[in-house]
mmJSON file of the N, C-alpha and C atoms, coordinates in Angstrom:
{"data_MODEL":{"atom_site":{
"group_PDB":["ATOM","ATOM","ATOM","ATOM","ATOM","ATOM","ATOM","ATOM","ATOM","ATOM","ATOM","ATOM","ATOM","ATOM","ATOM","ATOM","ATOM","ATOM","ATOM","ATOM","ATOM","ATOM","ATOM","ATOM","ATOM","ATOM","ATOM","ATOM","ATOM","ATOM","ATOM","ATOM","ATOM","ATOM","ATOM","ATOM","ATOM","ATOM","ATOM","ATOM","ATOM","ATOM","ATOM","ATOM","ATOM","ATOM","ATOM","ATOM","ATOM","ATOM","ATOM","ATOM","ATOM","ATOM","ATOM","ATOM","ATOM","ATOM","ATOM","ATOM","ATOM","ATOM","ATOM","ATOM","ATOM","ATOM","ATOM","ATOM","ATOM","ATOM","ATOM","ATOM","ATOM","ATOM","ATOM","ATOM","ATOM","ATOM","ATOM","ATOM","ATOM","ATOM","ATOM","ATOM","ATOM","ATOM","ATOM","ATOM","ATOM","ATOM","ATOM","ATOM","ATOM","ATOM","ATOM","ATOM","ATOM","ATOM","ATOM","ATOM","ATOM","ATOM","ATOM","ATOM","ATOM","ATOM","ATOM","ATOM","ATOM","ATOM","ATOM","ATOM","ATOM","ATOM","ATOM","ATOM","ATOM","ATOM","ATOM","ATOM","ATOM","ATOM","ATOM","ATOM","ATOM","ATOM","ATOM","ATOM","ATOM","ATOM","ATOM","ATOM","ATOM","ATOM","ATOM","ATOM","ATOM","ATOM","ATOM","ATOM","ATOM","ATOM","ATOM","ATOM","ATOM","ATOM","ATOM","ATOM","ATOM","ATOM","ATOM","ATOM","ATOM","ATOM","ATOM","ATOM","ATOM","ATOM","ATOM","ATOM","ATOM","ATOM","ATOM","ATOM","ATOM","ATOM","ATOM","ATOM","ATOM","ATOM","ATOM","ATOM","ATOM","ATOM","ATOM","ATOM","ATOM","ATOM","ATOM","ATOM","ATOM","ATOM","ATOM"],
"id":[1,2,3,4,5,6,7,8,9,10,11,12,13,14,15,16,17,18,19,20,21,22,23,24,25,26,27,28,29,30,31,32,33,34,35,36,37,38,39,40,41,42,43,44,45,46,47,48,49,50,51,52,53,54,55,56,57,58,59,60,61,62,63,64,65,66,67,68,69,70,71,72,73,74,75,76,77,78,79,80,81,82,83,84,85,86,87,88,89,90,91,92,93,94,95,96,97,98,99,100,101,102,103,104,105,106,107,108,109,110,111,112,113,114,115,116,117,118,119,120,121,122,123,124,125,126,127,128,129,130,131,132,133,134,135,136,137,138,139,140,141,142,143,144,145,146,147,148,149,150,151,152,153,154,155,156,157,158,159,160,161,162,163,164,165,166,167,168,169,170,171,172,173,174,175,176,177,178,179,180,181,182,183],
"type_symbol":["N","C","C","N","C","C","N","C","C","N","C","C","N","C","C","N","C","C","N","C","C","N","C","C","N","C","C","N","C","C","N","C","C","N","C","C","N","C","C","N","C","C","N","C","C","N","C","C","N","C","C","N","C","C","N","C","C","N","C","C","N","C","C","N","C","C","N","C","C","N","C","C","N","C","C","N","C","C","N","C","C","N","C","C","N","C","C","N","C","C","N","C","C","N","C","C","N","C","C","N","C","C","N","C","C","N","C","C","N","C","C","N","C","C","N","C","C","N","C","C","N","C","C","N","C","C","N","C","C","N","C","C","N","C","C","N","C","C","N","C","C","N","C","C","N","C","C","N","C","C","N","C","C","N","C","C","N","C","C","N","C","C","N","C","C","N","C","C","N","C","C","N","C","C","N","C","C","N","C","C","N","C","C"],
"label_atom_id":["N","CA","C","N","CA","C","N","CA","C","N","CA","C","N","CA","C","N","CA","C","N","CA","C","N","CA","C","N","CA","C","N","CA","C","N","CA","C","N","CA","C","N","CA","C","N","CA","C","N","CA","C","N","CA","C","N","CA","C","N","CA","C","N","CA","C","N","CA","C","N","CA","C","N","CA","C","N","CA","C","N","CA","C","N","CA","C","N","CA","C","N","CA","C","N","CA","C","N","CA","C","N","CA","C","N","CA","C","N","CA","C","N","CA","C","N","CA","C","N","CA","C","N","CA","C","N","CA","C","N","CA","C","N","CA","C","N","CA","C","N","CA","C","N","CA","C","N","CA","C","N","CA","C","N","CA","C","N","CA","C","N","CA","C","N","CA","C","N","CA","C","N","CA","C","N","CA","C","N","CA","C","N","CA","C","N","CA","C","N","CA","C","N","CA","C","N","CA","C","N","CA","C","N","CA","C","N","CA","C","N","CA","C"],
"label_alt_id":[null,null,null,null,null,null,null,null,null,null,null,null,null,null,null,null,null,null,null,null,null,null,null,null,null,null,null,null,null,null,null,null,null,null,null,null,null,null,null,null,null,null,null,null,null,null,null,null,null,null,null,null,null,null,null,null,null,null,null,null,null,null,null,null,null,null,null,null,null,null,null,null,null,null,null,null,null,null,null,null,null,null,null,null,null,null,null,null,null,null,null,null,null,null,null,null,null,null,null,null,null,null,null,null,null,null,null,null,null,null,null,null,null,null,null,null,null,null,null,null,null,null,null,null,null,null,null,null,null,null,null,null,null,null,null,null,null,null,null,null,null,null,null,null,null,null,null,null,null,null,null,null,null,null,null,null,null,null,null,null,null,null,null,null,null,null,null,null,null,null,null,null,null,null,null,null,null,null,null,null,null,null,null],
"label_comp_id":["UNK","UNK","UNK","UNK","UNK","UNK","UNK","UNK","UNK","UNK","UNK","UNK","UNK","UNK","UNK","UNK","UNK","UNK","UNK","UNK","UNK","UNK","UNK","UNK","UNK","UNK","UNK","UNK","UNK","UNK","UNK","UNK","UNK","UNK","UNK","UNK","UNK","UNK","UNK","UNK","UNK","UNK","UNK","UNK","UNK","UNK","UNK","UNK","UNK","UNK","UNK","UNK","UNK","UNK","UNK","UNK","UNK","UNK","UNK","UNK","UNK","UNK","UNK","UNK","UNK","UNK","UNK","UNK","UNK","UNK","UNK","UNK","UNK","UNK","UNK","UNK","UNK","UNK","UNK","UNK","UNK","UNK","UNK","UNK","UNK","UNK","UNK","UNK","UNK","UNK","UNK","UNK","UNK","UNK","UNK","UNK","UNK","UNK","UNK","UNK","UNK","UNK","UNK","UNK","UNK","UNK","UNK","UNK","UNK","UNK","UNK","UNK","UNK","UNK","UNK","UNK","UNK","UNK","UNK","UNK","UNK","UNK","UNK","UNK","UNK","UNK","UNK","UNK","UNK","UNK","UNK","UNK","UNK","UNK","UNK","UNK","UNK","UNK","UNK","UNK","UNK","UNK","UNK","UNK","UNK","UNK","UNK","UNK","UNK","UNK","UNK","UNK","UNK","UNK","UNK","UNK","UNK","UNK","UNK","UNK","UNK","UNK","UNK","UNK","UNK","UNK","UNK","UNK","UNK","UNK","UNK","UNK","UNK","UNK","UNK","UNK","UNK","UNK","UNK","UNK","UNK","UNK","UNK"],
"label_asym_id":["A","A","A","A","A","A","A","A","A","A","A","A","A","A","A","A","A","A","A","A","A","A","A","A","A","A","A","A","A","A","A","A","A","A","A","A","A","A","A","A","A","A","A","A","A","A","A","A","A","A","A","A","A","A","A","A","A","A","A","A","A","A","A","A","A","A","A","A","A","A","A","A","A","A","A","A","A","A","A","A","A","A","A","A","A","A","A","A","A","A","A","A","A","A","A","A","A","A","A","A","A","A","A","A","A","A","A","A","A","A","A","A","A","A","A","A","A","A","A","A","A","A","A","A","A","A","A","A","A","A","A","A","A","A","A","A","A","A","A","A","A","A","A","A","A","A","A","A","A","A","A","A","A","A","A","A","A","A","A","A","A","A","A","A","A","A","A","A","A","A","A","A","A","A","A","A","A","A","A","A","A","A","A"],
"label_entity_id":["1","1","1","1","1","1","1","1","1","1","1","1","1","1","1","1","1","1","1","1","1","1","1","1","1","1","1","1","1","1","1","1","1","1","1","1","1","1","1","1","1","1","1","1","1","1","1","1","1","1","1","1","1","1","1","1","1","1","1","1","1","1","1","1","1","1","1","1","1","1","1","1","1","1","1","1","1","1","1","1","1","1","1","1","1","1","1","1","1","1","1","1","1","1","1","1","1","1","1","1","1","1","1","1","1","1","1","1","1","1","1","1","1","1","1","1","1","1","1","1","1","1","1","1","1","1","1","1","1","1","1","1","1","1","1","1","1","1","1","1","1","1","1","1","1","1","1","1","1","1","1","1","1","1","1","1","1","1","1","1","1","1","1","1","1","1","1","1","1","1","1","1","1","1","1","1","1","1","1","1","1","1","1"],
"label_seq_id":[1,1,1,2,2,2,3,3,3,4,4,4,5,5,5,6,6,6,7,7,7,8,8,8,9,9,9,10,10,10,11,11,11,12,12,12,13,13,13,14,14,14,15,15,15,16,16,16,17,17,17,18,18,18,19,19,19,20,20,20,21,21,21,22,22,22,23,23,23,24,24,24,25,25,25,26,26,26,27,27,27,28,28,28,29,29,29,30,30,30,31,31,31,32,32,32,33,33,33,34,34,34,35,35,35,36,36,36,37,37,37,38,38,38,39,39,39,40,40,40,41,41,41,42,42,42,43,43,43,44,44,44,45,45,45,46,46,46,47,47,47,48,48,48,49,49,49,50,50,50,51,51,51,52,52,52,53,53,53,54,54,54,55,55,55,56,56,56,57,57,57,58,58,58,59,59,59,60,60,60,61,61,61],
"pdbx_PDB_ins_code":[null,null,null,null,null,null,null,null,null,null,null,null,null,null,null,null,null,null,null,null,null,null,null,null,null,null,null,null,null,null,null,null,null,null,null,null,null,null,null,null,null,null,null,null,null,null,null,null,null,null,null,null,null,null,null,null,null,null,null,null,null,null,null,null,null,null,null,null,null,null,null,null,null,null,null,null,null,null,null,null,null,null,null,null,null,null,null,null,null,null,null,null,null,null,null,null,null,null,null,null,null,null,null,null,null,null,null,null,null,null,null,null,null,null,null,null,null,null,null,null,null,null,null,null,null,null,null,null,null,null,null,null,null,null,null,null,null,null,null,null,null,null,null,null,null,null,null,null,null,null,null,null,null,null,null,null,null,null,null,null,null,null,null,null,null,null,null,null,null,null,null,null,null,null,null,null,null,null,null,null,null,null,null],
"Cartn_x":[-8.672,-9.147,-9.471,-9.506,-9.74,-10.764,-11.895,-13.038,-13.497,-13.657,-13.842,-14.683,-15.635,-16.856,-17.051,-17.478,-17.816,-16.874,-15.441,-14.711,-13.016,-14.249,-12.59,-12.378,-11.699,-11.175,-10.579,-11.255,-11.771,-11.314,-10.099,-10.004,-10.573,-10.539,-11.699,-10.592,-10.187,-9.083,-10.075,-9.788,-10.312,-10.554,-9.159,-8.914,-8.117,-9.16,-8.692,-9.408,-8.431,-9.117,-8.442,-9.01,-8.789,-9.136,-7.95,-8.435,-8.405,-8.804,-8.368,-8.58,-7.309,-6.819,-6.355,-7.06,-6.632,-5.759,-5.036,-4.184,-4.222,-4.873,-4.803,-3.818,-3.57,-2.66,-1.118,-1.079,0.261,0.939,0.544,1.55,2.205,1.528,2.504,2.839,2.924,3.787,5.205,4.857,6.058,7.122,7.968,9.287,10.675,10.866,11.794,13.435,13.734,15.141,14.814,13.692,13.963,14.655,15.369,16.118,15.792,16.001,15.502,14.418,13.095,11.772,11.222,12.421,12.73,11.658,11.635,11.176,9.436,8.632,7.354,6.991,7.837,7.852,7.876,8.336,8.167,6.999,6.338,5.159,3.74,3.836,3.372,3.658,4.705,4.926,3.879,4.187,3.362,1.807,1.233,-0.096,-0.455,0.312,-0.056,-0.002,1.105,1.378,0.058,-0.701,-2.016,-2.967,-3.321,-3.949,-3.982,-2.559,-2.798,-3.025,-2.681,-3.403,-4.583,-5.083,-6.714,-7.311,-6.615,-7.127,-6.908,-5.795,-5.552,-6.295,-7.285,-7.874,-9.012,-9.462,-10.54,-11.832,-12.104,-13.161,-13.697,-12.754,-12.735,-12.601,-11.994,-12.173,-13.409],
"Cartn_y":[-26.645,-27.943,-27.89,-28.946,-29.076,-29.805,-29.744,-30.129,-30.318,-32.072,-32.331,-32.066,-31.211,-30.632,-31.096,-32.112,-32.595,-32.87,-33.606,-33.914,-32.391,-30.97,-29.956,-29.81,-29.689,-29.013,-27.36,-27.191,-25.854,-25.749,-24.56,-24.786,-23.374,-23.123,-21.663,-21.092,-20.188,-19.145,-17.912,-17.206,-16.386,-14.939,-14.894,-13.378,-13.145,-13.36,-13.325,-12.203,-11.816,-10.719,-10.764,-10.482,-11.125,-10.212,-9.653,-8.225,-8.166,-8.189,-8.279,-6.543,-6.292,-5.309,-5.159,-4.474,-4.159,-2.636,-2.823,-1.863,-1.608,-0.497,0.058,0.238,-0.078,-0.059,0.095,-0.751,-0.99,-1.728,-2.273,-2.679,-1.691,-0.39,0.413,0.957,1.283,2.213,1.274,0.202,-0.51,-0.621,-0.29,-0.43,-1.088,-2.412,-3.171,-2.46,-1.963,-1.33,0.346,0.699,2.044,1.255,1.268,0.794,-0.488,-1.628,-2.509,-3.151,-2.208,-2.122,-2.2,-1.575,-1.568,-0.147,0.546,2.1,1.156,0.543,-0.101,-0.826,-1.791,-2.36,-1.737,-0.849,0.319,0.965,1.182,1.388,0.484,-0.456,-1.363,-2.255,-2.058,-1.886,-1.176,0.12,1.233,1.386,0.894,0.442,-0.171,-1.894,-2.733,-2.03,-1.5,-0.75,0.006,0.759,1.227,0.682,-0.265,-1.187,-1.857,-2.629,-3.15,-2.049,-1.17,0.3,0.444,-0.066,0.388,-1.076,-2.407,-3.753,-3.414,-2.984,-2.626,-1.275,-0.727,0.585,-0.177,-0.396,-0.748,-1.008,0.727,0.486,-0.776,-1.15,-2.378,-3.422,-3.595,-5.113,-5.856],
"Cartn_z":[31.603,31.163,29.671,28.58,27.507,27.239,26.285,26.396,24.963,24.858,23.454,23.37,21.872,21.664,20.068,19.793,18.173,17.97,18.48,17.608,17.759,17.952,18.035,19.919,20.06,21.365,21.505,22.838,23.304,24.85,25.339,26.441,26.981,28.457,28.992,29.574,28.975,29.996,30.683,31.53,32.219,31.701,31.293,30.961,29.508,28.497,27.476,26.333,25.457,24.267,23.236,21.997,20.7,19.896,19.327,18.37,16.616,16.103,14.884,14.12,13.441,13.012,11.547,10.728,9.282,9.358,8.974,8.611,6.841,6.724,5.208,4.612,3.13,2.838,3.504,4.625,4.876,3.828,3.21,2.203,1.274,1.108,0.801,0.792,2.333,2.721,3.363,3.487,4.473,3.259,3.953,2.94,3.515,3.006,3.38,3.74,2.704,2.561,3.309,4.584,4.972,6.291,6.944,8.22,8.83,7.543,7.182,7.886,7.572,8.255,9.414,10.117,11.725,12.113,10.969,11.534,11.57,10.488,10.75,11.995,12.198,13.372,14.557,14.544,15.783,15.969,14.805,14.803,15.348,14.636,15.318,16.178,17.15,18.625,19.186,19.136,19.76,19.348,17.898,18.198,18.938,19.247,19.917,21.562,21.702,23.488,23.722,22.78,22.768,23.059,22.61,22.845,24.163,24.154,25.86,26.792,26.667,27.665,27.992,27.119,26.652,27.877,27.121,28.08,29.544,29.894,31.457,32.006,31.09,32.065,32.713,33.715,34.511,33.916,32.807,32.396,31.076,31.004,29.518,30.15,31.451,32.158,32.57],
"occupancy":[1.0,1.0,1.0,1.0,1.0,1.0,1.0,1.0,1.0,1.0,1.0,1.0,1.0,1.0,1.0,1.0,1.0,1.0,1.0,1.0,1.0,1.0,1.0,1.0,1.0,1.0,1.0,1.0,1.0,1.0,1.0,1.0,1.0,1.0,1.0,1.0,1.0,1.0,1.0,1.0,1.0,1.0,1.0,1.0,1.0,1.0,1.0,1.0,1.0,1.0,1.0,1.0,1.0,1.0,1.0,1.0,1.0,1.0,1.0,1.0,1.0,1.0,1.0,1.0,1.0,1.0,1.0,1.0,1.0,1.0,1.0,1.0,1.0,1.0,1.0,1.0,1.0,1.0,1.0,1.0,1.0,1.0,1.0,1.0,1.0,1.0,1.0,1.0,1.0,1.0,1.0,1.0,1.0,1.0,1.0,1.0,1.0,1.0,1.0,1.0,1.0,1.0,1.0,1.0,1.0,1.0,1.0,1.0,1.0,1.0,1.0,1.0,1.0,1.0,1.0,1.0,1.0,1.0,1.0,1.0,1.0,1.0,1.0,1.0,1.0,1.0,1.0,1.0,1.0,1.0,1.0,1.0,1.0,1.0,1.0,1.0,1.0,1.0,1.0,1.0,1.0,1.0,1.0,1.0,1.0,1.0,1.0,1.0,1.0,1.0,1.0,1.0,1.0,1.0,1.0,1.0,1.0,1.0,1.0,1.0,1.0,1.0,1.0,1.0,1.0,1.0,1.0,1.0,1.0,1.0,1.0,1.0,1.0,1.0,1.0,1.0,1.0,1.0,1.0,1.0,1.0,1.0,1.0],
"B_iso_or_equiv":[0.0,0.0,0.0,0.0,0.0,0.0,0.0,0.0,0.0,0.0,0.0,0.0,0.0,0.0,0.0,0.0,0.0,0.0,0.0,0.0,0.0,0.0,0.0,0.0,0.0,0.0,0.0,0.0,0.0,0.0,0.0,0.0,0.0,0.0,0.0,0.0,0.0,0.0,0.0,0.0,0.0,0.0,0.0,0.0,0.0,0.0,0.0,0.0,0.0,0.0,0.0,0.0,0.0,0.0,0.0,0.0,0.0,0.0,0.0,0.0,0.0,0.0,0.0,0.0,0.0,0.0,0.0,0.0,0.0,0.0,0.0,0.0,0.0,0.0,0.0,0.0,0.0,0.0,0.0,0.0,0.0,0.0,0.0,0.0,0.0,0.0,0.0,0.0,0.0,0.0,0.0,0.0,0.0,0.0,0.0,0.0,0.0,0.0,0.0,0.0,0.0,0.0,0.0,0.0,0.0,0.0,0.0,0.0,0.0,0.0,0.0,0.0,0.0,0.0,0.0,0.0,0.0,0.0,0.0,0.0,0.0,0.0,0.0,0.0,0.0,0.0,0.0,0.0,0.0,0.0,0.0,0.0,0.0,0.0,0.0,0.0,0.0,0.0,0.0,0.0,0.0,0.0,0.0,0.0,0.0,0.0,0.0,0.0,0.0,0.0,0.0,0.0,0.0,0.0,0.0,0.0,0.0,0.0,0.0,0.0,0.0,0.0,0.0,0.0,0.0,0.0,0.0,0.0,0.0,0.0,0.0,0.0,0.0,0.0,0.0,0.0,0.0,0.0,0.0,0.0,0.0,0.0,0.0],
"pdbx_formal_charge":[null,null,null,null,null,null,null,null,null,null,null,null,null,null,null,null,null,null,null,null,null,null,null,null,null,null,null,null,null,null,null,null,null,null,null,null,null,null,null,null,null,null,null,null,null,null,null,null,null,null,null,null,null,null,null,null,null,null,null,null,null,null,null,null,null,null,null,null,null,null,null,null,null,null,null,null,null,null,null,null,null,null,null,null,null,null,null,null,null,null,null,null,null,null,null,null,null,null,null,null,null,null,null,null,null,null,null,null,null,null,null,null,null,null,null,null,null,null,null,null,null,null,null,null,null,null,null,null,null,null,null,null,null,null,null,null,null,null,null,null,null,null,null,null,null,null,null,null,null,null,null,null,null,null,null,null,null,null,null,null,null,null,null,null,null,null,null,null,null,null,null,null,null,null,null,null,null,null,null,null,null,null,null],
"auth_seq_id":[1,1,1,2,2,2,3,3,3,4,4,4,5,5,5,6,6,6,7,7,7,8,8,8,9,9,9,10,10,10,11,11,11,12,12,12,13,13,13,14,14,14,15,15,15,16,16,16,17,17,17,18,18,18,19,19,19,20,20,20,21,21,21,22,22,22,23,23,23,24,24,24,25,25,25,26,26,26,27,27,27,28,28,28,29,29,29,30,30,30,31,31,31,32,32,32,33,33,33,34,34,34,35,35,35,36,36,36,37,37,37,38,38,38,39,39,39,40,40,40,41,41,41,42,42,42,43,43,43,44,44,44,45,45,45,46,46,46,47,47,47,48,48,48,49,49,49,50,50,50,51,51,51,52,52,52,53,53,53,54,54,54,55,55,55,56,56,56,57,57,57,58,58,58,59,59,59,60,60,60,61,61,61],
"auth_comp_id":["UNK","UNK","UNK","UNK","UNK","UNK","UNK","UNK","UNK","UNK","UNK","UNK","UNK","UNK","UNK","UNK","UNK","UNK","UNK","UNK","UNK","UNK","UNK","UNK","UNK","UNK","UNK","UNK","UNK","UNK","UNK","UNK","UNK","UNK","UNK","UNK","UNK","UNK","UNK","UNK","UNK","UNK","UNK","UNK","UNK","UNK","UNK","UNK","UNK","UNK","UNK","UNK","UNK","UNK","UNK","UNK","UNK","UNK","UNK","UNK","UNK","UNK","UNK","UNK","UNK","UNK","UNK","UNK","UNK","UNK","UNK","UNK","UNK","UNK","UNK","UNK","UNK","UNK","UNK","UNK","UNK","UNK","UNK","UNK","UNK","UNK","UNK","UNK","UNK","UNK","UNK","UNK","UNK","UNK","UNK","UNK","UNK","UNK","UNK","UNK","UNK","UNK","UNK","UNK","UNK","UNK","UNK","UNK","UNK","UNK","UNK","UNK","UNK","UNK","UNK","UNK","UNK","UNK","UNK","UNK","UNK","UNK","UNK","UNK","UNK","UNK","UNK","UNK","UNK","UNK","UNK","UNK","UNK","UNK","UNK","UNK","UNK","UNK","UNK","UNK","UNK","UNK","UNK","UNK","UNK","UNK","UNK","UNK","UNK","UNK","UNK","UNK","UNK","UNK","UNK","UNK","UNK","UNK","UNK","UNK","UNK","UNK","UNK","UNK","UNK","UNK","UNK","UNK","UNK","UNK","UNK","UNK","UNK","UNK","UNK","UNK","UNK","UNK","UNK","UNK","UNK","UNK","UNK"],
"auth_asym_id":["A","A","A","A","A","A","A","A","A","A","A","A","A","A","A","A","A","A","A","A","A","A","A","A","A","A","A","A","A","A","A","A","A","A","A","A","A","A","A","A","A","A","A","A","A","A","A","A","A","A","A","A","A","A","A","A","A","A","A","A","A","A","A","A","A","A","A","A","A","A","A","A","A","A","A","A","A","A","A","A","A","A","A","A","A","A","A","A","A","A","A","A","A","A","A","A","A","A","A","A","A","A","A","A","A","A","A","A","A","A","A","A","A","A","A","A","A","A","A","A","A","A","A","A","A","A","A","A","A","A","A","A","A","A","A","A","A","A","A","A","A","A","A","A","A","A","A","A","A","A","A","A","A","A","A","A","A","A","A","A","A","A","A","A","A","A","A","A","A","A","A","A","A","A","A","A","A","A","A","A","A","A","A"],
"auth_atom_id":["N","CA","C","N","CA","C","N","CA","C","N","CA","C","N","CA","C","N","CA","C","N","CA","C","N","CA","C","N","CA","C","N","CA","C","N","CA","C","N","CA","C","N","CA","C","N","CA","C","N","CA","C","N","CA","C","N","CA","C","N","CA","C","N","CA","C","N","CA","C","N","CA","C","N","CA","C","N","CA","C","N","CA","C","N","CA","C","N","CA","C","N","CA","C","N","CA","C","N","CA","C","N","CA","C","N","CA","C","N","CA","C","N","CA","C","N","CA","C","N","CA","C","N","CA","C","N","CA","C","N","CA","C","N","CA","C","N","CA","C","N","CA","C","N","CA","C","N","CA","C","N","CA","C","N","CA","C","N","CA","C","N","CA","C","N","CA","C","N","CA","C","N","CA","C","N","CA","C","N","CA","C","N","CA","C","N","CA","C","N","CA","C","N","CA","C","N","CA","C","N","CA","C","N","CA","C","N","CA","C","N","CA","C"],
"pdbx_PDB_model_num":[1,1,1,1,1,1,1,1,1,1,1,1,1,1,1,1,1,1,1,1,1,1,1,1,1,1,1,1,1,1,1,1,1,1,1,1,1,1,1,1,1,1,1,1,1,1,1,1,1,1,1,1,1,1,1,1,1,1,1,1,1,1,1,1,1,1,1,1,1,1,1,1,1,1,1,1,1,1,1,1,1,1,1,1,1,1,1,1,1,1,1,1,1,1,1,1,1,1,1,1,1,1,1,1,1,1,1,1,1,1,1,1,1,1,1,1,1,1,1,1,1,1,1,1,1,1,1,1,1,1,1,1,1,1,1,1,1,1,1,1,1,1,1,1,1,1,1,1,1,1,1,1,1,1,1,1,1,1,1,1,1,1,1,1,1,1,1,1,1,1,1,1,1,1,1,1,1,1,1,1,1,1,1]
}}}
């Protein structure tokens, strides 16, 4: 359901998590022209796959 509150709207999901993540100087290490920045993205694939690991262990639910 959506629920006007002052004017913004706000809906209630059940099972939700919201991470926010700085990555240090990724800007320079990421490099466009290394396999046209396919090798970074892989990387942060597998942070993110870390992560949802972490949401699905029991003890964090």
């Amino acid at each position: 359901t959506i629920k006007s509150i002052g004017g913004s709207y706000s809906r209630n999901h059940p099972c939700v998590s919201v991470v926010f993540v700085s990555l240090i100087n990724f800007h320079v290490s990421y490099e466009q022209q290394y396999e046209d920045g396919k090798f970074y993205a892989r990387i942060l694939n597998e942070f993110y796959e870390d992560i949802e690991e972490l949401f699905l262990d029991p003890r964090f639910s």
